[in-house]
One Martini backbone bead per residue (centre of mass of N, CA, C, O) as a GRO file, in nm:
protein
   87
    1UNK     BB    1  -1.432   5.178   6.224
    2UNK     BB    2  -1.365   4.960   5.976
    3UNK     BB    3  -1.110   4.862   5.710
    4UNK     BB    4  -0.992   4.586   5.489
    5UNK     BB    5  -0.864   4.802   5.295
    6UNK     BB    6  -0.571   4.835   5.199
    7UNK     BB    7  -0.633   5.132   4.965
    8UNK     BB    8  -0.741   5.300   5.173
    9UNK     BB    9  -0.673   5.637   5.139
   10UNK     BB   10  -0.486   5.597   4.923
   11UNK     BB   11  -0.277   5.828   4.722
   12UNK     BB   12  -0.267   5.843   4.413
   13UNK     BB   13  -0.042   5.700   4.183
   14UNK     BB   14   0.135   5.919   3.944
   15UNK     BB   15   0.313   5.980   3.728
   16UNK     BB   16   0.481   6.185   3.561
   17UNK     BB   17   0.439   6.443   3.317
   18UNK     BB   18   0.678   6.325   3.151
   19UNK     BB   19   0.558   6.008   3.100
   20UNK     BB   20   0.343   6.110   2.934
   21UNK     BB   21   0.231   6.131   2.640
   22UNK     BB   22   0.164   6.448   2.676
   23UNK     BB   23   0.488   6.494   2.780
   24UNK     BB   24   0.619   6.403   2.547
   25UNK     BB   25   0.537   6.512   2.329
   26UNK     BB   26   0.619   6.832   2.463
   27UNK     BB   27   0.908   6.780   2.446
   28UNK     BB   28   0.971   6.742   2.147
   29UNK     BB   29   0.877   7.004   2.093
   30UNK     BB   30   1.073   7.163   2.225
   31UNK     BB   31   1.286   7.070   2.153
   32UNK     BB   32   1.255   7.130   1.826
   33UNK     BB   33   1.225   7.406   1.871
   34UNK     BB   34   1.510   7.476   1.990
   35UNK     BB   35   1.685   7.387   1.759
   36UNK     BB   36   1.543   7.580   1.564
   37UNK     BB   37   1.599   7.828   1.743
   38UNK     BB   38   1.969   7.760   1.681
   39UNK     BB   39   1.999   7.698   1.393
   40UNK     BB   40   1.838   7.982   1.243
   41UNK     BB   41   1.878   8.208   1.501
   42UNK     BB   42   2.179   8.244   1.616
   43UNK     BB   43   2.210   8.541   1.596
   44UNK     BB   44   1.930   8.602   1.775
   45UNK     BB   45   2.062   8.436   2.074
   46UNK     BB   46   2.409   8.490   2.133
   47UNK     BB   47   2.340   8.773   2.286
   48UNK     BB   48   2.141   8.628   2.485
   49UNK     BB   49   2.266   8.435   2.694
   50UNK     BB   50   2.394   8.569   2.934
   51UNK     BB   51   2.084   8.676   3.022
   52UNK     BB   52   1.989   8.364   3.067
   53UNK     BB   53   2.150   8.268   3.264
   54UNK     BB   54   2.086   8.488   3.480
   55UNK     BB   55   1.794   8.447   3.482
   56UNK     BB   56   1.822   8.169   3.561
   57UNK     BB   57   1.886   8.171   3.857
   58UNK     BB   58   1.612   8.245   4.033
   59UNK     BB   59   1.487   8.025   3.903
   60UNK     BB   60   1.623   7.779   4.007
   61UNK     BB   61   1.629   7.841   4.301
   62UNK     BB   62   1.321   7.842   4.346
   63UNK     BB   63   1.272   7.546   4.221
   64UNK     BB   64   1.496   7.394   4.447
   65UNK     BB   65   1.358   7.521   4.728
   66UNK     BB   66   1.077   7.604   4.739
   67UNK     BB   67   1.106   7.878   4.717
   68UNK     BB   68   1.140   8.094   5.044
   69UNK     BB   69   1.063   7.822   5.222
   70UNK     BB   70   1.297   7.618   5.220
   71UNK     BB   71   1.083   7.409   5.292
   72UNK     BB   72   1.093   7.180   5.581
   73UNK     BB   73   1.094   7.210   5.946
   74UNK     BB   74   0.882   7.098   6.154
   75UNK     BB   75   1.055   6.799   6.190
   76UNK     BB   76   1.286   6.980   6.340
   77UNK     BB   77   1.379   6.973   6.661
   78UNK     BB   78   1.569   7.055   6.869
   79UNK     BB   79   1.711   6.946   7.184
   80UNK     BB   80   1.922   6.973   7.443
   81UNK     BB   81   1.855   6.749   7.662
   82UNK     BB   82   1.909   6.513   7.513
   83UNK     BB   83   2.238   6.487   7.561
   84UNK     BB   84   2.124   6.332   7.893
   85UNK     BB   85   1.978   6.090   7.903
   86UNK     BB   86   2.188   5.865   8.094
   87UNK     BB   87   2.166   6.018   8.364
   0.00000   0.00000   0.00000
């Protein structure tokens, strides 16, 4: 059985969260609050600044190579023999 419809199956693209009107508000918010609790309370922050920094590295680590399967390599397989293919 087939089908004409080119959208079968597809999908569906979604903008990024923080593309949409409530990711925006939420971005705001956090900036606004961010600005005051650094403007406001700037004396019990800067004590606490480098173990944040501390805490920022694992938390990146994290995030940025998702998790510790750090990817997919299931599609990358080596082959010693591909090598000699034209002999």
């Amino acid at each position: 059985m087939s089908n004409d419809h080119p959208d079968y199956h597809q999908p569906e693209k979604r903008p990024a969260w923080w593309k949409t009107p409530n990711g925006l508000a939420a971005l705001f918010f956090f900036a606004a609050g961010a600005y005051f609790l650094l403007t406001e309370h700037t004396a019990h922050v800067v004590p606490y600044l480098p173990w944040l920094i501390i805490l920022a590295c694992p938390l990146m680590h994290m995030f940025h190579h998702g998790g510790h399967g750090h990817g997919s390599h299931s599609g990358h397989t080596h082959d010693t023999n591909n090598d000699h293919e034209g002999e």
